[in-house]
N, C-alpha and C positions, 0 to 999 in steps of 0.2 A: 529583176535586177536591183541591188543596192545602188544606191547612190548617195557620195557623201559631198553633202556641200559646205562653201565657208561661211561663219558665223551673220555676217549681212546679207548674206542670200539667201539662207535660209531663212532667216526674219523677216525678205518680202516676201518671203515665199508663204509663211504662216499668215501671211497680212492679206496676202492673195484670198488665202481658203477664209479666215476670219470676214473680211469683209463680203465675202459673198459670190465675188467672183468667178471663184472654182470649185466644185467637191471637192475636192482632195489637195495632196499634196503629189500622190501623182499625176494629177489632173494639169499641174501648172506646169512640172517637169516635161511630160510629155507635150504638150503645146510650143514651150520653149521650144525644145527639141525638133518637134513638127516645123515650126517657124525657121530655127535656122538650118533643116538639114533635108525637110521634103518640097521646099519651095524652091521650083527650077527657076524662076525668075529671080532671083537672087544676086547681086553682084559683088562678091567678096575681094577685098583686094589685101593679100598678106602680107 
């Protein structure tokens, strides 16, 4: 899947993989992703 992100988010997102953090760039996407969409304990209010 492409994914296009906005110019600051992708910057921490580069900062994420640069600092050590993550392999990748999909490493950090999909984490996000895991974090706000496969966690049932979650309490979202919109």
């Amino acid at each position: 899947m492409n994914v296009w992100v906005p110019g600051l988010l992708g910057a921490a997102i580069d900062e994420a993989v640069a600092s050590g953090r993550f392999k990748s760039r999909e490493a950090v996407i999909t984490h996000a992703l895991e974090a706000m969409f496969a966690q049932k304990d979650r309490n979202v209010v919109t």
